[in-house]
C-alpha positions in Angstrom: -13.3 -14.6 -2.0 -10.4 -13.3 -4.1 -9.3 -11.2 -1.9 -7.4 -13.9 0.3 -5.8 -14.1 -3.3 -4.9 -11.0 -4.1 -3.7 -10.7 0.3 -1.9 -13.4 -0.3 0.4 -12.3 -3.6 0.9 -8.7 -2.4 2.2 -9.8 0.7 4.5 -12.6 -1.8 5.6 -9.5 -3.8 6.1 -7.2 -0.7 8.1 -10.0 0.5 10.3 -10.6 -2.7 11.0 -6.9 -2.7 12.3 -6.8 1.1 14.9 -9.4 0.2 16.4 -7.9 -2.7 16.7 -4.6 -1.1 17.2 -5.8 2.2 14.4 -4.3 4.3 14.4 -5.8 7.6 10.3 -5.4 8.1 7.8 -3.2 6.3 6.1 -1.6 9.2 3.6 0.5 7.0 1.9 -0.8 3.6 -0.4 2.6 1.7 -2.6 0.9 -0.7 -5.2 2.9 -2.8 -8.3 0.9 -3.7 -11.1 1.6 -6.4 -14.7 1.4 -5.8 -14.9 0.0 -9.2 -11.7 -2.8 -8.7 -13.9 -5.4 -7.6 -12.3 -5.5 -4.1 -14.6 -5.6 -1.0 -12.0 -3.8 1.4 -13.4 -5.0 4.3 -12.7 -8.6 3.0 -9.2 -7.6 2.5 -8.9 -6.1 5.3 -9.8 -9.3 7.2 -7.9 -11.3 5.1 -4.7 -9.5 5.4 -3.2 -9.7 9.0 -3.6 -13.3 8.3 -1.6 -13.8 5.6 1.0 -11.4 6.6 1.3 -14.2 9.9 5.0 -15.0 9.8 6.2 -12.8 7.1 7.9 -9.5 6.9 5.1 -7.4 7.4 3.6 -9.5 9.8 3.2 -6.1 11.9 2.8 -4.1 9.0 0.0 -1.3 9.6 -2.8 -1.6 6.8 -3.6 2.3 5.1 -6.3 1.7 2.5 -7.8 5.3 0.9 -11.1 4.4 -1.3 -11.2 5.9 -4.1 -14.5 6.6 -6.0 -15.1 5.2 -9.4 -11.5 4.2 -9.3 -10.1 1.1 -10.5 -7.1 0.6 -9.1 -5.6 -1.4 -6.4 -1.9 -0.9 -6.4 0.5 0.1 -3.4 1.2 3.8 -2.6 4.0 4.1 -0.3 5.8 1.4 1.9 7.4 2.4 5.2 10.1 -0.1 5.9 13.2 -1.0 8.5 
């Protein structure tokens, strides 16, 4: 299951970026997701409130829009404190 992977470094990166700009939680995370990307979103979707357990988005709400034939899985917008 690489999406516990890939849960698991966005919420690393999310996490590096809320330090340097000083963010005091992300409370919103906008990710678009291909059909093609090779992501099963309701795999990540389980997978990431459980890595986000004691981080700065631990509370972060999860917005995922599919995206036919698309490849990409990148993030869209962050709402953050």
């Amino acid at each position: 299951m690489h999406e516990l992977s890939l849960a698991t470094a966005l919420v690393e990166q999310v996490a590096e970026i809320a330090v340097r700009e000083k963010f005091e939680r992300v409370v919103k995370i906008h990710l678009e997701l291909g059909e093609l990307s090779g992501v099963d979103r309701h795999c990540f979707e389980f997978c990431f409130p459980e890595v986000c357990k004691g981080s700065i988005l631990e509370e972060a709400q999860l917005i995922l829009d599919f995206v036919k034939l698309g490849r990409d899985f990148r993030i869209i917008d962050l709402d953050v404190l």
